[in-house]
C-alpha positions as CSV (number, residue, x, y, z in Angstrom):
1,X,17.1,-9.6,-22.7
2,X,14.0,-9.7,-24.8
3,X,10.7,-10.4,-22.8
4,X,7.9,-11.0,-25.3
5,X,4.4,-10.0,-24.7
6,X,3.2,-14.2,-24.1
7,X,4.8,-17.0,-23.2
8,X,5.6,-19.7,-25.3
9,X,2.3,-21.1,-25.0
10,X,-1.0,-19.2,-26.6
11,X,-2.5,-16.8,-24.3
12,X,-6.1,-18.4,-23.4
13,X,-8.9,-16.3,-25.7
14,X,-9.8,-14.3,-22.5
15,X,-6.9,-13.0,-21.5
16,X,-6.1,-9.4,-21.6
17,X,-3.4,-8.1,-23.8
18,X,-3.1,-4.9,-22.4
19,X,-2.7,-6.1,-19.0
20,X,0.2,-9.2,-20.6
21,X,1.7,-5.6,-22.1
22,X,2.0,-3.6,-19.2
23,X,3.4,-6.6,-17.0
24,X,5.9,-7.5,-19.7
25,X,7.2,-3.3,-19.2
26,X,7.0,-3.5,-15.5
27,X,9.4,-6.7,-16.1
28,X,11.9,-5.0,-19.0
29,X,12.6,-2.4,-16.5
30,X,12.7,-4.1,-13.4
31,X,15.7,-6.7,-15.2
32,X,17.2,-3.0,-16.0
33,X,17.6,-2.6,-13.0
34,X,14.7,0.0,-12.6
35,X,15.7,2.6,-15.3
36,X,15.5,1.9,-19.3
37,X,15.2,4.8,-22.0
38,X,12.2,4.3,-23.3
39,X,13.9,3.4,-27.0
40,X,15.4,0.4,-24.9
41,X,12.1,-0.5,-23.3
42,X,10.0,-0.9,-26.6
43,X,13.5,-3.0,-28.0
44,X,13.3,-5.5,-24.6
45,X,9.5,-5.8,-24.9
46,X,9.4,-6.1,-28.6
47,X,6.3,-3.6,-28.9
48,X,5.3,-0.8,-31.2
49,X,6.6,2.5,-29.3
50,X,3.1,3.8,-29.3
51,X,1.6,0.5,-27.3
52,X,4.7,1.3,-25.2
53,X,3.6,5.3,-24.7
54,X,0.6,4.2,-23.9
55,X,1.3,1.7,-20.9
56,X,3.9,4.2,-19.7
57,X,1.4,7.2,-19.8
58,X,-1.1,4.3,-17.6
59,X,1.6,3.6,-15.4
60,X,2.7,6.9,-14.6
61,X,-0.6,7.7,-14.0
62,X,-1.2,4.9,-11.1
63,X,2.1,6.0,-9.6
64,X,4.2,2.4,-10.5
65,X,6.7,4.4,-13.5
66,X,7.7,8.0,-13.4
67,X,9.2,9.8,-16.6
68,X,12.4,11.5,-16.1
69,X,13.8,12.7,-19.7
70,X,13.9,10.1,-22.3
71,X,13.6,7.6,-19.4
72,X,10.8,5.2,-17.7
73,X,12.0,4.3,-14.2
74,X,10.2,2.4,-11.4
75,X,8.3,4.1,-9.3
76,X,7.9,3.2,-4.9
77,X,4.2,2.8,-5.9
78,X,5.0,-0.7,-8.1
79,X,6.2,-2.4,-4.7
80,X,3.0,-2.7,-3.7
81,X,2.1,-5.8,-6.6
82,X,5.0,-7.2,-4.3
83,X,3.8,-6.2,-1.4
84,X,0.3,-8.6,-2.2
85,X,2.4,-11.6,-2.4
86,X,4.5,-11.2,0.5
87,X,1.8,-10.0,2.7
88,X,-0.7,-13.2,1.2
89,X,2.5,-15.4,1.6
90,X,2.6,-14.9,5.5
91,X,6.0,-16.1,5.6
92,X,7.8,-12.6,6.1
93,X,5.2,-11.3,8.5
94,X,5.1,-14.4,10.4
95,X,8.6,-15.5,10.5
96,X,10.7,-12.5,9.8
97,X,10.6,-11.0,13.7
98,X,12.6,-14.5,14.7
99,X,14.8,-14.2,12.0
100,X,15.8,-10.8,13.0
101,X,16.2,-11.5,16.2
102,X,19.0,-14.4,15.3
103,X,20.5,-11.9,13.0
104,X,21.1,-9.7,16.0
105,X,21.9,-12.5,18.2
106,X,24.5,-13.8,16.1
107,X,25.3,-11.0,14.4
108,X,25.5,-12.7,11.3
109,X,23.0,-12.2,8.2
110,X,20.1,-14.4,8.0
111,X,17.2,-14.8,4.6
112,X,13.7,-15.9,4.5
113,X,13.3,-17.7,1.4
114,X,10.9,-19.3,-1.0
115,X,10.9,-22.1,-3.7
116,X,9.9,-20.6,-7.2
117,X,9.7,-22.9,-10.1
118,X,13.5,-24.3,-10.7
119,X,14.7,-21.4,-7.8
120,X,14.7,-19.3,-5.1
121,X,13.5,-16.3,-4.1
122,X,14.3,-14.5,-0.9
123,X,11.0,-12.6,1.1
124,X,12.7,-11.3,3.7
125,X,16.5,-10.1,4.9
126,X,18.3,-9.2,7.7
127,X,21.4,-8.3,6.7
128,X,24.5,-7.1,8.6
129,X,26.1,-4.4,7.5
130,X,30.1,-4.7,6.7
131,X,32.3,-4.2,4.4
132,X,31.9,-7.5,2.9
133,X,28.3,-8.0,3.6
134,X,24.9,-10.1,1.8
135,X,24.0,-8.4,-1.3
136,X,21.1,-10.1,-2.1
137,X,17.5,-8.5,-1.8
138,X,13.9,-9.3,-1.3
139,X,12.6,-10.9,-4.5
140,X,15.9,-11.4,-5.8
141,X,15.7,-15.1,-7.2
142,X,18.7,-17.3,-7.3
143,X,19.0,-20.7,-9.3
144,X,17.9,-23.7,-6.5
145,X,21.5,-25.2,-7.2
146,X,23.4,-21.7,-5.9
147,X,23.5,-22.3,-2.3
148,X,22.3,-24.2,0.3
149,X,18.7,-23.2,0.5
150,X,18.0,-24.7,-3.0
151,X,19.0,-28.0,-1.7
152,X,16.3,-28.1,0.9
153,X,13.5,-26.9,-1.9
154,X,14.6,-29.5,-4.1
155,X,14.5,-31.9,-2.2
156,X,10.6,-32.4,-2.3
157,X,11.0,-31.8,-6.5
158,X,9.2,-34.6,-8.6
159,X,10.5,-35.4,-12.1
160,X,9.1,-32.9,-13.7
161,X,10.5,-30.4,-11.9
162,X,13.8,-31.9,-12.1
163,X,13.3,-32.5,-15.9
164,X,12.8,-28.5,-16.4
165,X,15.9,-27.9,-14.1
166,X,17.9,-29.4,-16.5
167,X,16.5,-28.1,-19.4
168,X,16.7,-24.3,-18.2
169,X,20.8,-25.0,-17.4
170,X,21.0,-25.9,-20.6
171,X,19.4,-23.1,-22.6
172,X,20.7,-20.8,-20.1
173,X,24.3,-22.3,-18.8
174,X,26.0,-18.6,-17.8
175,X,22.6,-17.6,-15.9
176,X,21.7,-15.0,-18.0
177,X,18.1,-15.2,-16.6
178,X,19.5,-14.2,-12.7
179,X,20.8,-10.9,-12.8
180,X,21.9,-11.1,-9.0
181,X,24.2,-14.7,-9.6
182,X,27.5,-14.6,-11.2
183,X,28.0,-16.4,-14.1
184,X,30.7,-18.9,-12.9
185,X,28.5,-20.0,-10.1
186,X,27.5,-22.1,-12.8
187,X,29.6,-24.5,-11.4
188,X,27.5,-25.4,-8.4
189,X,25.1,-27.5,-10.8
190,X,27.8,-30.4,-11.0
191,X,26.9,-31.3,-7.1
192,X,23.6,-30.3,-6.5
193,X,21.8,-34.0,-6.8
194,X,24.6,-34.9,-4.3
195,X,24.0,-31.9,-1.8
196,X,20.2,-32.8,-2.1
197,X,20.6,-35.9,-1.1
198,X,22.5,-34.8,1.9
199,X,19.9,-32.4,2.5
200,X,17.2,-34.8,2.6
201,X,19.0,-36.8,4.6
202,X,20.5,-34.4,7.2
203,X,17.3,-32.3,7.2
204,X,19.7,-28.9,6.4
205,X,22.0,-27.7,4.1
206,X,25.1,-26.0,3.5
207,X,26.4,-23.8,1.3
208,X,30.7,-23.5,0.8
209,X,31.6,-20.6,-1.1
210,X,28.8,-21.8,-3.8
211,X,28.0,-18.9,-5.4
212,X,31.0,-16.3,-4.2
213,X,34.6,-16.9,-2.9
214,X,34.4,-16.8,0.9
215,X,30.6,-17.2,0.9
216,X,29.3,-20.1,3.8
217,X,26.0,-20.5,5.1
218,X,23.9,-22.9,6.6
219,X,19.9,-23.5,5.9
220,X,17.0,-25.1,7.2
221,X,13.1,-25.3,6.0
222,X,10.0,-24.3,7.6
223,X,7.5,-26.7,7.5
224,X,3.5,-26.6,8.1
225,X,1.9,-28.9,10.6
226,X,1.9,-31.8,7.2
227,X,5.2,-31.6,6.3
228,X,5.1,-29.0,3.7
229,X,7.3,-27.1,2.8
230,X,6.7,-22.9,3.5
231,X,10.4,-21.4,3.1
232,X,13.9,-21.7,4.3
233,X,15.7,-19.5,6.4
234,X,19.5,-19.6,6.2
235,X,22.8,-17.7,8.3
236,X,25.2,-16.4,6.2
237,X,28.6,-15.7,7.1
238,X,32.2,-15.4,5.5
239,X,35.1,-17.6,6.0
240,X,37.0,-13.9,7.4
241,X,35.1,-14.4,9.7
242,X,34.6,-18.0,10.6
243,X,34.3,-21.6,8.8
244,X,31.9,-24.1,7.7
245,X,33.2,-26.5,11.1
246,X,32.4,-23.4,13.6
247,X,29.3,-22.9,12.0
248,X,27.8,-26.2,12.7
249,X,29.1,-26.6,16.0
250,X,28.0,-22.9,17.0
251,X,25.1,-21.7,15.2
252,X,23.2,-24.8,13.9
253,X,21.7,-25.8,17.4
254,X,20.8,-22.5,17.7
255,X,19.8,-22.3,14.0
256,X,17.0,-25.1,14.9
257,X,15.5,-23.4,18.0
258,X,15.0,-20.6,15.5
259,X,12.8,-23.4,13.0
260,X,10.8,-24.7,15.5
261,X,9.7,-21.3,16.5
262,X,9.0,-20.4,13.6
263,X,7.0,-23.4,12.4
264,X,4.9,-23.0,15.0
265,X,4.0,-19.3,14.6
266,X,3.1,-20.4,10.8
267,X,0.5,-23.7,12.3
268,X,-0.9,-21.1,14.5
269,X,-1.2,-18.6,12.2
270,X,-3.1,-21.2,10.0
271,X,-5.4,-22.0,12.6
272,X,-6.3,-18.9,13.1
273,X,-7.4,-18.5,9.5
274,X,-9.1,-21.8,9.1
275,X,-11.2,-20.5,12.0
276,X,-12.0,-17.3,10.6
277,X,-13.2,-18.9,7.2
278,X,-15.0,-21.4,9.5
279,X,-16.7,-18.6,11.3
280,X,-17.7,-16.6,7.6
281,X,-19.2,-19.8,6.7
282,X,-21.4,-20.0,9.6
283,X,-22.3,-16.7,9.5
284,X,-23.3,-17.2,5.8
285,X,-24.9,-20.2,6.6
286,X,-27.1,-18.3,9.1
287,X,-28.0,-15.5,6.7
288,X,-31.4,-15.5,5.3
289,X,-31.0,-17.2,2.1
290,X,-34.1,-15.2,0.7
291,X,-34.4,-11.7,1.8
292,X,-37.8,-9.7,1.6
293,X,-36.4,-7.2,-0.6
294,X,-32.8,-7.3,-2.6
295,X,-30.8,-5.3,-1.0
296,X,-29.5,-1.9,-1.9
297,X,-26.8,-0.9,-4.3
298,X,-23.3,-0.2,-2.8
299,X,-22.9,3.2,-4.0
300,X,-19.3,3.7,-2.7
301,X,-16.9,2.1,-4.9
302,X,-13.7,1.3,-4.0
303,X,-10.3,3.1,-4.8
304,X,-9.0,0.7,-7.7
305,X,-12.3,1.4,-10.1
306,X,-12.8,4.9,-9.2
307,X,-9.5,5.9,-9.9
308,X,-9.4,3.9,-13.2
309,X,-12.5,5.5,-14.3
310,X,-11.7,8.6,-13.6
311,X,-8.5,8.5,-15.0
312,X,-10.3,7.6,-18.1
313,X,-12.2,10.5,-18.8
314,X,-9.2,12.4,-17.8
315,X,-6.6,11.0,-20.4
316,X,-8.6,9.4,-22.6
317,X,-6.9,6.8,-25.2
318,X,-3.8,7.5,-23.2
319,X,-4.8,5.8,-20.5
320,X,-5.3,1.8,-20.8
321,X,-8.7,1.1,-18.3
322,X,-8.0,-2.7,-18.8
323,X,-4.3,-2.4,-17.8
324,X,-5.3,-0.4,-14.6
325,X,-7.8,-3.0,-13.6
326,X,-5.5,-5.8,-13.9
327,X,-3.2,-4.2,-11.6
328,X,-5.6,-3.5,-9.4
329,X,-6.6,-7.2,-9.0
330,X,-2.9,-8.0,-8.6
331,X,-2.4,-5.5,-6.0
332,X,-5.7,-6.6,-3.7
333,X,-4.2,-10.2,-2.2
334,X,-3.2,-8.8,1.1
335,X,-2.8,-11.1,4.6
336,X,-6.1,-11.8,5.5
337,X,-6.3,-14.9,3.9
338,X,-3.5,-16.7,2.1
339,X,-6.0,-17.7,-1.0
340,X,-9.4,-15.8,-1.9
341,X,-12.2,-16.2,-4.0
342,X,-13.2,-14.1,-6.9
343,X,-16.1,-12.7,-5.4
344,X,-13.1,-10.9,-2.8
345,X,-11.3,-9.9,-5.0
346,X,-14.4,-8.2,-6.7
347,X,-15.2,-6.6,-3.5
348,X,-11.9,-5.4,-2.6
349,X,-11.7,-3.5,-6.4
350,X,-15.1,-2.6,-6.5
351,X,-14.8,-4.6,-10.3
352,X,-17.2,-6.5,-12.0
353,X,-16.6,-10.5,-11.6
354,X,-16.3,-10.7,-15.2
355,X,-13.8,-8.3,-15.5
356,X,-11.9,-10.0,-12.4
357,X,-12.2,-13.1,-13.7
358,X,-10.1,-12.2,-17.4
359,X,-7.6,-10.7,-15.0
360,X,-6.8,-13.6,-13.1
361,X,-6.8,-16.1,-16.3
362,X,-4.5,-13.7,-17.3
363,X,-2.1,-13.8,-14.2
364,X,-2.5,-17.0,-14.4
365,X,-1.6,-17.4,-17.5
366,X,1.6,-15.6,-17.0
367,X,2.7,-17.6,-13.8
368,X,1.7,-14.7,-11.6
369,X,-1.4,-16.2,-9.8
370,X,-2.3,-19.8,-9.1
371,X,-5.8,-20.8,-9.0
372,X,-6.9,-24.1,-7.1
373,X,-10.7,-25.3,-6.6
374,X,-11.8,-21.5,-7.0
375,X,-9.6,-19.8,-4.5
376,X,-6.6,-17.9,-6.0
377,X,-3.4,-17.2,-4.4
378,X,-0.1,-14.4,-5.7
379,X,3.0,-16.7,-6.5
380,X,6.6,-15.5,-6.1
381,X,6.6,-14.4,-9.3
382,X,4.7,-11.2,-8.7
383,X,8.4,-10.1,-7.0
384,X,9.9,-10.0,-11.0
385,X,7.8,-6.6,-11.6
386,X,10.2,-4.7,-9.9
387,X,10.7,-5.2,-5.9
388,X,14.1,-6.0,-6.1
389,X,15.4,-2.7,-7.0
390,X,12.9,-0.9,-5.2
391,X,13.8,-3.0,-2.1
392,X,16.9,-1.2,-2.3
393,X,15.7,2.3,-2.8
394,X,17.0,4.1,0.4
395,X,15.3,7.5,2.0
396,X,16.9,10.5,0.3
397,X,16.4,8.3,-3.5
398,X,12.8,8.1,-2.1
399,X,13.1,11.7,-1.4
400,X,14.5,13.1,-4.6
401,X,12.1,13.2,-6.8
402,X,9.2,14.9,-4.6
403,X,12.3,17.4,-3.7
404,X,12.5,18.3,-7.4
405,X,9.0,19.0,-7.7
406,X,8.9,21.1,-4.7
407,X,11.8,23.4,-5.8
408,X,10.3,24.1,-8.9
409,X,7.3,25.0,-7.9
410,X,8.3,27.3,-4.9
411,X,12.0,28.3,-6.8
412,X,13.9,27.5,-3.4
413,X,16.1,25.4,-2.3
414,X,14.9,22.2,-0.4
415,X,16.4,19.3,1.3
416,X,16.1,16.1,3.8
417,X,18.5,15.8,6.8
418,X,18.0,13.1,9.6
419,X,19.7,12.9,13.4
420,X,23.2,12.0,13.4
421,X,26.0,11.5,15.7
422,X,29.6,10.3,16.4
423,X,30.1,6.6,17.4
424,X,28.9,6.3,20.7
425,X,27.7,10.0,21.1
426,X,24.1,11.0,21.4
427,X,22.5,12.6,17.9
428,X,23.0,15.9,18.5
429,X,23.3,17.0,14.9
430,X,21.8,17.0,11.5
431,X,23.4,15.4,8.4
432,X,21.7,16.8,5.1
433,X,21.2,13.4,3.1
434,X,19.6,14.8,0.5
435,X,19.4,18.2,-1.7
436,X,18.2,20.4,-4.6
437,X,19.3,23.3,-5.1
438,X,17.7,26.4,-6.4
439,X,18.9,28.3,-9.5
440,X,18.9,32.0,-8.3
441,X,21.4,34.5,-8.0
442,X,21.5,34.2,-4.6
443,X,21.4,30.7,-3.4
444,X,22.2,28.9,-0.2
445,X,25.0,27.0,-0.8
446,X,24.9,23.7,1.1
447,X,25.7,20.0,0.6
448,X,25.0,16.5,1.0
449,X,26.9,15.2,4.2
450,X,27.0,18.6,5.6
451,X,26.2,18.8,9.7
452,X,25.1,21.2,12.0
453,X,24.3,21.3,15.4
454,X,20.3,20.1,15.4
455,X,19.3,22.9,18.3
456,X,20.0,25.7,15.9
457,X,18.1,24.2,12.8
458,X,14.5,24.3,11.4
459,X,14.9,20.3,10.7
460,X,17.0,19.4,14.0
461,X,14.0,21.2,15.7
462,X,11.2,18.9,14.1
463,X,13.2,15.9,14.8
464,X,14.4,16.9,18.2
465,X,10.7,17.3,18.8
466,X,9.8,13.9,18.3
467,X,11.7,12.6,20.7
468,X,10.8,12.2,24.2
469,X,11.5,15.2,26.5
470,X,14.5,14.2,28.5
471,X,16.5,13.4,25.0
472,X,15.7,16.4,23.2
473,X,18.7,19.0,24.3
474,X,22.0,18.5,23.7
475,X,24.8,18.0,26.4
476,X,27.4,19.8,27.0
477,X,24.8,23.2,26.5
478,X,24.0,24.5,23.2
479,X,26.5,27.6,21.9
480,X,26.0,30.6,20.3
481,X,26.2,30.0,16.4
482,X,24.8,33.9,15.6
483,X,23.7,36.6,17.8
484,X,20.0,35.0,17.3
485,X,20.8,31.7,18.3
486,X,18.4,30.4,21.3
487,X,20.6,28.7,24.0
488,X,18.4,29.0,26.5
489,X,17.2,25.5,28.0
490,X,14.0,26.6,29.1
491,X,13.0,28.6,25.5
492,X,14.5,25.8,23.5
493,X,12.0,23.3,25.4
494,X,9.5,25.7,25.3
495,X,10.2,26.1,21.4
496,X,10.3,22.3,20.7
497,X,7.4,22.0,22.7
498,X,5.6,24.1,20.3
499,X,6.8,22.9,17.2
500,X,5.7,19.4,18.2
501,X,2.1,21.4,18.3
502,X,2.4,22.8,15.0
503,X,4.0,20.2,13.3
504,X,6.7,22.3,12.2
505,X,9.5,24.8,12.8
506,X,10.3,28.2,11.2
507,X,13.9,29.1,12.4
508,X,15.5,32.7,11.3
509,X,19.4,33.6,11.6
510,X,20.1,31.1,14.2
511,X,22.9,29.1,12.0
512,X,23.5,31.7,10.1
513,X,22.6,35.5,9.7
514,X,20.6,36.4,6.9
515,X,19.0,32.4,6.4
516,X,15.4,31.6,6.9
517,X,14.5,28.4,6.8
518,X,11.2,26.5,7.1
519,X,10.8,22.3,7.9
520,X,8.4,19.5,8.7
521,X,8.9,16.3,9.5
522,X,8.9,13.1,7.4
523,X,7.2,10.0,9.4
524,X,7.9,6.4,8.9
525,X,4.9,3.3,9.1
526,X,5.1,4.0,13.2
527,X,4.3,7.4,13.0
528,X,7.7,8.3,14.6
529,X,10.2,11.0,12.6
530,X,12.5,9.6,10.6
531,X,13.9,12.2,8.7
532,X,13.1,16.0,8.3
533,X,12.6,18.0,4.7
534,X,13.3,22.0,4.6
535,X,13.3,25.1,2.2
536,X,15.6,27.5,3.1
537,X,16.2,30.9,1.5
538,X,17.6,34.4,2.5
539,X,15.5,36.5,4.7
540,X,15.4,39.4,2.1
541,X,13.6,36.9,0.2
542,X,10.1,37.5,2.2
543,X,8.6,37.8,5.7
544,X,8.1,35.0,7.9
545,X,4.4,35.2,7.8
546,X,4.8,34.6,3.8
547,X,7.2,32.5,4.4
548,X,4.1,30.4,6.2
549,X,1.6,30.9,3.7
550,X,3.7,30.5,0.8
551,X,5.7,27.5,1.3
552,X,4.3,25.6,3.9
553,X,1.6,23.9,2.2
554,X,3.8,22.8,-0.5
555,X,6.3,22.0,1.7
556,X,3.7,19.4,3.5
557,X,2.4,17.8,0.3
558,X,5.9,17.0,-0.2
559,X,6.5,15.4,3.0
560,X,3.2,13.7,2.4
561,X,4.0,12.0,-1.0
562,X,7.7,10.9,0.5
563,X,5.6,9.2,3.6
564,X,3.3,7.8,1.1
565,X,6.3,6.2,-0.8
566,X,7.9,5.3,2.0
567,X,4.8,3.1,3.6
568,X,4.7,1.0,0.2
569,X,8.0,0.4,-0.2
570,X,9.0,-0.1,3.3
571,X,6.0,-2.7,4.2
572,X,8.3,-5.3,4.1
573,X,12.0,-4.0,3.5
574,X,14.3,-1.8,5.2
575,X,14.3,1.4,4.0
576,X,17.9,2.9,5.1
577,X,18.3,6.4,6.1
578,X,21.5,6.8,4.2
């Protein structure tokens, strides 16, 4: 799919092109599916390959695109223009702690979701995880007729919006433009007007194997204190498992419960801000309108323009200011306030208004802002430029990268293991989840989905740490593994006692003779561990107090920049361990 550089309609005189550019990359590769040889991206974006360079070298420079080869390929840091809109939407925040708890309750998988344009986008998912399970992630949009939660959006359409419904299924009848819908759920456009009626009527919708053989679910919206509508949330369920019949009778009383709660955790949640806006108004009100003396500059800028700046001088023509910028206005919405006025925005960038201003008649432009009586707001389609994939991205992909980098700049090998245990048993050992291997002569050779006994291992010692005391030894006691192995209760708390201290453990020949290896922990948005990262190496290799000097700084940075990943892209979406 080609995605030009405009939309049909002329670009308004003030709009940026390098900022229309770089979105319309961030978009080729996030339809890729996160990954596109450069050669493809500059065919997709219909560019010159040196305007693409360019926006790739600015990219890779804020963090959203790394360069692997001959290839661009998202990077964690581009979930955070998603993260703006969901976090300005309220909806996931808000809503999303009910909807898990239904998920739980009825074991069955349930979506937050959003109206956008002629479709829907999910914001949020609990999904159960099965053999045959919900594929569908946050800011994956589905046409409104696939399923039952278009019905409900639809069903407060005017004719306008129903005219451009039909229009797209016409230019686009095998859904071409939805990557995550199969192309013969085309068929589900023949009864939509019908099941929105019904909808509107009934006040929820259903959904019978619309999209997917042996796909059912039920919906109903969220509404604000007027009426409006703020999202659906749907159960989804397979007819293995159940039928349409059982889940009205069962789950649709329960289903409503859910609403109401949730609608009125959105009304006070809007309160709430209408009184803080209130309250900034009075307090502005009160403010001297004439002071003595102006005051004085703000001499600490924030983040976004320093960075930019700096990056600037650094790079020079490879690196596109006005591109940077952009983002960085796209990137400040966050959940204070659901829309914001320039002047915010400004502040929160520490950019000129002017410069803000030709950003957002830019996003704008390109359907990615919405502006209303001087207050400006993300729309769902901020979620194209990339968080899809990147919703997806579990811990050891995360990991990879920074592992590559570590091992070639220490030449040893690394990797991430996290607790694991039987069905039912307590987690007792390590599973290795991730790995890169050194090239040496001598090497340690180790795989991913190997296991050993957590006690006896520099990363089962950082994680056993971080749990609380009475969980942190195995039972029955731990067993010999070398004639260095601690099995000593008492030393092994003492030990883990002390590695909670340092923030890290140093373990020598206790799996095996002759293996040294060094770990620290890796730390989720809750500060708890939820994995560990290690180099390991031969004890001929060096001493243990080099070992310390040499390789645990780089061994933290690395754990750093895979925590840093993992708060952006796991702000709102489950970040799996394996």
């Amino acid at each position: 799919m080609t995605h030009p550089t405009a939309f049909a309609s002329p670009a308004p005189r003030e709009a940026v092109g390098p900022l229309i550019r770089g979105l319309s990359v961030l978009r080729a590769l996030a339809d890729a599916g996160g990954r596109l040889p450069v050669g493809d991206l500059v065919r997709a974006t219909a560019l010159a390959r040196s305007t693409v360079d360019r926006t790739l070298s600015t990219l890779e420079r804020l963090g959203h695109v790394r360069l692997e080869g001959k290839s661009a390929v998202l990077a964690p840091r581009s979930a955070e223009l998603g993260n703006a809109y969901l976090s300005a939407c309220r909806l996931p925040d808000v809503c999303g702690p009910a909807a898990d708890r239904l998920a739980d309750e009825l074991d069955e998988s349930v979506s937050l979701a959003v109206p956008d344009r002629d479709g829907i986008r999910f914001v949020h998912q609990s999904t159960r995880r099965r053999t045959m399970s919900l594929a569908f992630r946050i800011g994956d949009r589905l046409p409104a007729e696939c399923g039952a939660v278009g019905a409900l959006t639809a069903a407060d359409w005017t004719g306008e919006q129903w005219d451009a419904w039909e229009a797209r299924r016409l230019s686009d009848p095998r859904y071409d433009g939805f990557p995550a819908v199969p192309a013969e759920a085309a068929r589900s456009g023949e009864s939509f007007r019908q099941r929105v009626d019904a909808a509107r009527k009934l006040g929820w919708s259903e959904d019978d194997q619309l999209v997917e053989a042996g796909l059912i679910a039920l919906a109903m919206p969220v509404r604000d204190g007027e009426g409006r509508l703020l999202g659906v949330v749907s159960v989804v369920s397979h007819t293995s498992r159940r039928g349409l019949p059982s889940m009205r009778a069962e789950l649709l009383p329960r289903l409503r419960e859910t609403v109401a709660e949730m609608e009125t955790e959105m009304r006070a949640e809007m309160r709430a801000e209408m009184r803080a806006e209130a309250g900034a108004e009075m307090r502005a009100d009160l403010a001297d309108p004439m002071p003595a003396s102006p005051p004085a500059p703000d001499v600490s800028s924030p983040e976004p323009a320093i960075r930019a700046r700096e990056s600037k001088q650094e790079l020079g023509p490879g690196f596109v200011e006005s591109l940077a910028r952009g983002l960085a206005v796209l990137a400040s919405f966050d959940a204070n306030r659901t829309a914001v006025p320039l002047s915010t925005l400004a502040q929160a960038t520490g950019l000129a208004r002017a410069t803000v201003r030709r950003a957002l008649i830019t996003l704008e432009h390109l359907g990615y802002v919405a502006g209303d009586d001087g207050l400006f707001r993300p729309l769902p389609r901020v979620l194209d430029l990339g968080f899809a994939p990147l919703s997806g991205l579990t811990l050891p992909q995360l990991a990879q990268p920074h592992l590559v980098t570590l091992v070639t700049r220490v030449r040893e090998s690394a990797s991430m293991s996290v607790l694991a245990g039987s069905a039912g048993e307590a987690l007792d050992d390590i599973q290795y989840v991730a790995r890169v291997a050194t090239e040496r002569i001598m090497s340690v050779d180790i795989t991913v989905g190997t296991r050993f006994p957590a006690y006896a291992t520099s990363m089962g010692r950082v994680l056993l740490a971080d749990r609380p005391p009475a969980e942190r030894l195995p039972a029955p006691a731990p067993a010999p593994l070398t004639p260095y192995t601690v099995t000593s209760a008492q030393r092994l708390r003492a030990m883990l006692d002390q590695v909670g201290r340092d923030g890290y453990a140093l373990v020598d020949g206790e799996l095996e003779e002759g293996l040294r290896s060094l770990a620290v922990p890796v730390r989720g948005r809750d500060g708890r561990a939820v994995a560990a990262v290690n180099v390991s190496m031969p004890t001929s290799r060096r001493t243990a107090a080099e070992t310390l000097a040499d390789l645990l700084p780089p061994l933290r940075e690395a754990a750093a920049r895979i925590e840093a990943d993992l708060r952006v892209a796991g702000r709102h979406a489950r970040i799996r361990t394996v």
